[in-house]
C-alpha positions in Angstrom: -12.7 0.4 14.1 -14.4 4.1 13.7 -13.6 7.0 11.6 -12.3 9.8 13.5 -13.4 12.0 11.0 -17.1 11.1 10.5 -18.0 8.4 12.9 -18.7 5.7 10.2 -17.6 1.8 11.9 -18.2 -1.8 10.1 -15.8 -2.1 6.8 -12.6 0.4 5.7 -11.2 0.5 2.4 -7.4 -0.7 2.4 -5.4 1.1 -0.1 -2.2 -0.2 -1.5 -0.2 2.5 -2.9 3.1 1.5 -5.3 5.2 3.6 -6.9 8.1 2.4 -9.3 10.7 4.6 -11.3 11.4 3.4 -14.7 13.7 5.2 -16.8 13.9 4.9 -20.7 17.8 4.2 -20.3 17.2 1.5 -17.8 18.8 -1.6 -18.8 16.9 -4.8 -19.2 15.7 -7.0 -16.1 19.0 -9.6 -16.0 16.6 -12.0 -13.5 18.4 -10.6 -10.6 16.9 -10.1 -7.5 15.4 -6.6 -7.2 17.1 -5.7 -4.0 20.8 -6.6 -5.4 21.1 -3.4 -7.3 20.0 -0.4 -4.3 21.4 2.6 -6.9 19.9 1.1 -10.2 17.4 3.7 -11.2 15.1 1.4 -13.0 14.6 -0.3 -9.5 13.4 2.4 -7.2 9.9 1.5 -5.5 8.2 2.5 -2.7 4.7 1.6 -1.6 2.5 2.5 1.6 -0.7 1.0 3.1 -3.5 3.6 4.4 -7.1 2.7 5.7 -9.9 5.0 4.4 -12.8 5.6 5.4 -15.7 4.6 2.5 -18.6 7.3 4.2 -16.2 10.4 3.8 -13.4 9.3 2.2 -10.9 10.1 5.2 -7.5 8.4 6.1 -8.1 9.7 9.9 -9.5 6.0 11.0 -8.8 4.5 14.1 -7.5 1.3 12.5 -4.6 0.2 11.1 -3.6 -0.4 7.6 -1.7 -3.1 8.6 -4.0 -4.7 10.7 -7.1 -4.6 7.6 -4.2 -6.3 5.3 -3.9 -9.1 8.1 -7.7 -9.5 8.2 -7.8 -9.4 4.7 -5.6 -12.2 4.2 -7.3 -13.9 6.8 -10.3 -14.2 4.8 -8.7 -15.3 1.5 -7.2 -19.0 3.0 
């Protein structure tokens, strides 16, 4: 694992970005799953991984966000 942009290698920072749209209107969470309704506004969410680099703040790192999670969660158990 290396930055491309700086050269930095050793430990990444693993950002989770989430994004939900939550209208004023929405109605009220009946306990359904949040996949059953696709078109209900109030249920939109999207959410990416990225790896940056913690030297130079860059998201050009050869390493995967994906794999950083894995090794992550790894740890944890």
């Amino acid at each position: 694992m290396s930055c491309n942009n700086c050269g930095h290698a050793g430990s990444f920072v693993l950002l989770v970005d989430l994004a939900a749209l939550v209208t004023l209107d929405a109605p009220a969470n009946s306990g359904a799953s949040p996949d059953a309704e696709p078109d209900d506004r109030c249920r939109q969410r999207e959410w990416s991984l990225t790896a940056r680099c913690p030297a130079c703040d860059s998201t050009d790192v050869a390493v995967d966000a994906t794999t950083l999670l894995s090794r992550a969660a790894a740890t944890r158990s």
